[in-house]
C-alpha positions as CSV (number, residue, x, y, z in Angstrom):
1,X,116.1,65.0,124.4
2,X,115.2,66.8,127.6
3,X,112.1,69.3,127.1
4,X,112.1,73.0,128.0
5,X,109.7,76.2,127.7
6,X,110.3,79.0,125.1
7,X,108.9,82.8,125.3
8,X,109.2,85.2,122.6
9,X,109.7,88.9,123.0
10,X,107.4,89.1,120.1
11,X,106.1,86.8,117.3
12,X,105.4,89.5,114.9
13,X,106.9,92.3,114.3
14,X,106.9,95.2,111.5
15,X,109.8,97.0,109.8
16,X,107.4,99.9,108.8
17,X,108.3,101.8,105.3
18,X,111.0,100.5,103.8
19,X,113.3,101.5,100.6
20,X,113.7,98.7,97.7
21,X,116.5,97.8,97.7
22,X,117.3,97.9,101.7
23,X,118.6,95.1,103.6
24,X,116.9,95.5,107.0
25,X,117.2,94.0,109.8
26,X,115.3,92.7,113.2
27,X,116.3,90.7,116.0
28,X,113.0,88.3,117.8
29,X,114.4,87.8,121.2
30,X,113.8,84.3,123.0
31,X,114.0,83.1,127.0
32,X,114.2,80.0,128.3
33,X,111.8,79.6,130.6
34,X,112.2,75.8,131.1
35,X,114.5,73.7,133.6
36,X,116.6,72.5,130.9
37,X,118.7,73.4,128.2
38,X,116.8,75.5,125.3
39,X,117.9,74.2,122.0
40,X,116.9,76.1,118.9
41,X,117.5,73.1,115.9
42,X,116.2,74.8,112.9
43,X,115.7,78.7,111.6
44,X,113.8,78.3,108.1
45,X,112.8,81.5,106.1
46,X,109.3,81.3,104.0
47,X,111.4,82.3,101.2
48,X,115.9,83.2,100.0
49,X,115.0,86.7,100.6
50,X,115.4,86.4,104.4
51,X,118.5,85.2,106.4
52,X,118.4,83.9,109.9
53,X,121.1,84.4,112.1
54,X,120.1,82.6,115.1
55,X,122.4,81.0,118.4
56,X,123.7,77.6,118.1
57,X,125.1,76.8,121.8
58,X,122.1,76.0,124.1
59,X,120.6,78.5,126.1
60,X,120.6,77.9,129.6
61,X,117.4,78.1,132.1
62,X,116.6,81.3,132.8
63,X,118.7,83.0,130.0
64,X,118.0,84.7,126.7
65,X,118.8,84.2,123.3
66,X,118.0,85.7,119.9
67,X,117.2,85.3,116.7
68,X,118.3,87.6,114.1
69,X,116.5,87.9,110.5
70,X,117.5,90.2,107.3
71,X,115.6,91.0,104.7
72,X,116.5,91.9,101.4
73,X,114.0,94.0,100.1
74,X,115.4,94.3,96.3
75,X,112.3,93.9,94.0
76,X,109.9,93.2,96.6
77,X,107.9,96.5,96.5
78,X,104.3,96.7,98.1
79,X,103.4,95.1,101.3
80,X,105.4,92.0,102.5
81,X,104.7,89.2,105.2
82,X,107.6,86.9,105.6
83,X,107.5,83.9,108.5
84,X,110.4,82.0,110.0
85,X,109.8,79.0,111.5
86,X,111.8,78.1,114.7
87,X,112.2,74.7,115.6
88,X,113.4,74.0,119.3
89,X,113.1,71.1,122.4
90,X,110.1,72.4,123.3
91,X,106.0,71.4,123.0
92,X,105.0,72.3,120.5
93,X,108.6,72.2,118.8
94,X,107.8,75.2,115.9
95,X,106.8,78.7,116.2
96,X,106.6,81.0,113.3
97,X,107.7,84.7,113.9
98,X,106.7,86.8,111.1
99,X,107.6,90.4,110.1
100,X,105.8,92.5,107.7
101,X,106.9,96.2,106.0
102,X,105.9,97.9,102.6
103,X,108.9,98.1,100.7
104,X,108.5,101.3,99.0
105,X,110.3,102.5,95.0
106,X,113.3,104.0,95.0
């Protein structure tokens, strides 16, 4: 498989104050920056209270993609740091994009 480059809009990123019990939701943008097609393989949450949504065609050279995560806040009061590891055809193949927020009570 052909190797490409990868830049992230952002690799962290912070919801600020958030309700418990909110499903919130960011989007991590991504460019290809290589000469070949960007494949992103995997999406893998630190834990089943976030959801990737990520695209599955390639992205070409020179184009963007993104990444979409939701968080389900439910239970989860205090301050929260989730990661996502990404896993594309690129060196080094992961990056982890985390989000943080402090889930206050209802």
């Amino acid at each position: 498989m052909k190797k490409t480059t990868v830049k992230f809009d952002a690799v962290e990123k912070d919801f600020g104050q958030v309700k418990d019990g909110e499903k919130v939701r960011l989007v991590f943008e991504l460019m290809n920056t290589g000469d070949a097609d960007l494949l992103v393989q995997n999406v893998k949450p630190s834990c089943g209270c976030t959801t990737p949504n990520y695209d599955k065609k390639p992205i070409r050279p020179g184009k963007k993609g993104k990444i979409e995560v939701e968080f389900d806040t439910s239970g989860r009061t205090g301050k929260q740091r989730k990661t996502v590891m990404v896993t594309t055809n690129t060196e080094p193949p992961n990056t982890v994009l985390t989000f943080n927020c402090e889930v206050m009570p209802k």
